[in-house]
N, C-alpha and C positions, 0 to 999 in steps of 0.2 A: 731106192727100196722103201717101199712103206713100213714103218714102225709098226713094232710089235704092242711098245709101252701101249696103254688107254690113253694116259694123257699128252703123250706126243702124236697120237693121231687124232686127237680133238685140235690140237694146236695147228697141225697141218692142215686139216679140213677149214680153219677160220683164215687160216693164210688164205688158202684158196677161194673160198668167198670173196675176200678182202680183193682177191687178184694181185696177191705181194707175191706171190709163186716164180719162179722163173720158168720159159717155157719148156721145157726140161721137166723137172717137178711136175707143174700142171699137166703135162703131159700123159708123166707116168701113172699122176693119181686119178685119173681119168678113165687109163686103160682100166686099172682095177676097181674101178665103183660097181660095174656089171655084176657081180662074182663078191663082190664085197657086202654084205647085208649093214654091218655095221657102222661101217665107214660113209655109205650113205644116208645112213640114220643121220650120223654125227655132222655130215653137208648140210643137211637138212634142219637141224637145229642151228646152226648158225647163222643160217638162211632166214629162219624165221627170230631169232635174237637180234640180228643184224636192220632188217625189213623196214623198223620204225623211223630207221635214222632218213630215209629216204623220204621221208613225211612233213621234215624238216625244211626240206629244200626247197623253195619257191621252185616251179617251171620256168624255162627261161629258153626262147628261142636260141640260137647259135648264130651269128653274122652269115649272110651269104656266100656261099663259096668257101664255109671255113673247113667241112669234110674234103674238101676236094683239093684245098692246099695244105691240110695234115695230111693228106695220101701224095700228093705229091713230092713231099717232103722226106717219105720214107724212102729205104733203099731200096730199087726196083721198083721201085709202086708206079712207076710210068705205062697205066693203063688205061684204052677207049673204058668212055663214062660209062657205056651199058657194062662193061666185065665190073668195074667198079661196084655199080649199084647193085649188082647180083651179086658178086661176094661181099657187098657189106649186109644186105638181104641176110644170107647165108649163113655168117654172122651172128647173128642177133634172133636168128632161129635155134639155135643149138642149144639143146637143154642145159645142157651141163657148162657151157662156160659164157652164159649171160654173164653172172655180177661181175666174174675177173676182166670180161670184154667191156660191161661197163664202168670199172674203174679205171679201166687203162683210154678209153674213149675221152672217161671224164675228165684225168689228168692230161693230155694233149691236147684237149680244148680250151684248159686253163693256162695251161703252156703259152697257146698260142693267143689268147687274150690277154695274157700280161703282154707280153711282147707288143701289140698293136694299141694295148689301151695308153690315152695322153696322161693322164695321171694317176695313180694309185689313191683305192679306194681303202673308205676307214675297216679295219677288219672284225669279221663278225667273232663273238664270243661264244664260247662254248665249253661245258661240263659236263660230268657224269654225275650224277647221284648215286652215294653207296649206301649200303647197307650197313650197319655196324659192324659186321663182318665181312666188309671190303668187297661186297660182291656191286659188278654194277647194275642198273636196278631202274634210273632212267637219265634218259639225255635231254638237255637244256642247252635251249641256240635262240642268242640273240642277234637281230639284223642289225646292220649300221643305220635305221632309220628310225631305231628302239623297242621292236616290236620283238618278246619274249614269246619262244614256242617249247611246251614239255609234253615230251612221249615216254610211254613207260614200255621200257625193256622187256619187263614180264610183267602183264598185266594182274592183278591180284581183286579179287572180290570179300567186300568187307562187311562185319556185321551190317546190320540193317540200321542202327546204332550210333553206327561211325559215320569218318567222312575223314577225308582228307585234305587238308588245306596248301596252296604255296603261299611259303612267306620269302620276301629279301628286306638281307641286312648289308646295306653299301659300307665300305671303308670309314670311321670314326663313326657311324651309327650307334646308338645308345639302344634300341628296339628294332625289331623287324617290321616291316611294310607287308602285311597279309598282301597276296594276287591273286584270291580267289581259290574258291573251293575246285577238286579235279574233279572233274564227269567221271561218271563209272568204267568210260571205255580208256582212261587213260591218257587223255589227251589236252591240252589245253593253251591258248593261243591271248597272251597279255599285249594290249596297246600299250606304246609309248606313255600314253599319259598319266598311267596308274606308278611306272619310278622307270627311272631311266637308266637302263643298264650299263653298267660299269665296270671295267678290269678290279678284279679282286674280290667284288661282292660275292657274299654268300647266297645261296640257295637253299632252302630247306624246307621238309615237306614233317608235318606235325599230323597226329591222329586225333581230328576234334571230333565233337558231338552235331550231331547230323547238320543243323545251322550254320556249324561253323562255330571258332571262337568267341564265346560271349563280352572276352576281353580287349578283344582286338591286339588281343599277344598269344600265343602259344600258351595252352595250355596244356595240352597233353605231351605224350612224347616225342620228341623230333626222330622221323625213323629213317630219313635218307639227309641228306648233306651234300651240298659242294663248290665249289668259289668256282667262278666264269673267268677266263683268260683269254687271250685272243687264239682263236683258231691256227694252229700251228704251230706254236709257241711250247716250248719247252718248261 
């Protein structure tokens, strides 16, 4: 049954983005978005909150063959390739359960690349930036080849005045390492060679004057925050 609460059908609606839903749930909540005004407001917002994270991700082909032995793998999925590729088609056509079909794609395909990969790879780092009021605000993913990417959650337009800076402060650092000032659209993509990211290090984004810090330290307020761990990690 879908919730009455506000805030438990915000919570349901990001499950379902997310595709944490069991199929049961997705189901249900599915029937009811038609007839639901609200409820697909609130999809719709998480959809577009959720969006940037996918920004992050390098594209990365899939091994040969590897849709077709995740399908074969499943129970019953012993079907000729043309029914295959028509229901995966079919699939990835359907309004309403892309992102949950793509989480659950993307998890089985990681699934099955751990399994086949010879070694394990260094794990990528990753943070949220909050707000002083714990709201999250943006996300910070670094690759295991050093290279730091920050997207903003909700994007925000600033005096003409301002400007926003990244800085990092690694473990026993004394000062932050400015990474550049953020473009207005919220985006920003640090090479390896500017500091090497690391478990623990801070993240944090300061409100300078248009240039940027005349210090090469913060000088305004720091309004988001957050230490990088390894993706996955508790």
């Amino acid at each position: 049954m879908i919730p009455t609460d506000p805030q438990e059908r915000d919570i349901l609606a990001g499950e379902y983005v997310l595709g944490t839903l069991d199929a049961r749930a997705a189901a249900e909540l599915e029937a009811a978005l038609p007839a639901d005004a609200a409820l697909r407001t609130a999809v719709r917002a998480w959809e577009a909150r959720l969006g940037p994270l996918t920004q992050l991700a390098e594209a990365e082909a899939p091994p040969a063959g590897l849709w077709d032995r995740i399908e074969a793998a499943l129970p019953g999925a012993a079907r000729p390739a043309a029914a295959r590729s028509a229901a995966r088609y079919s699939r990835w056509l359907d309004p309403w359960r892309g992102w949950a079909i793509g989480a659950s794609a993307v998890a089985a395909g990681l699934a099955a690349l751990l399994v086949t990969r010879p070694a394990p790879e260094p794990a990528r780092l990753m943070t949220v930036l909050l707000t002083q009021r714990d709201q999250p605000a943006w996300v910070v993913e670094a690759s295991p080849s050093g290279t730091l990417r920050l997207a903003s959650l909700n994007p925000r337009q600033l005096e003409p005045d301002r400007a926003m800076q990244l800085w990092a402060l690694p473990p026993g650092a004394t000062a932050p390492t400015s990474l550049g000032l953020i473009p207005p659209e919220g985006r920003l993509t640090v090479s390896a060679a500017s500091i090497r990211p690391e478990p623990g290090m801070l993240i944090e984004i300061s409100l300078e004057p248009p240039g940027g810090s005349p210090t090469g330290r913060p000088t305004g307020p720091i309004l988001f925050i957050g230490r990088l761990t390894a993706a996955g990690s508790s």
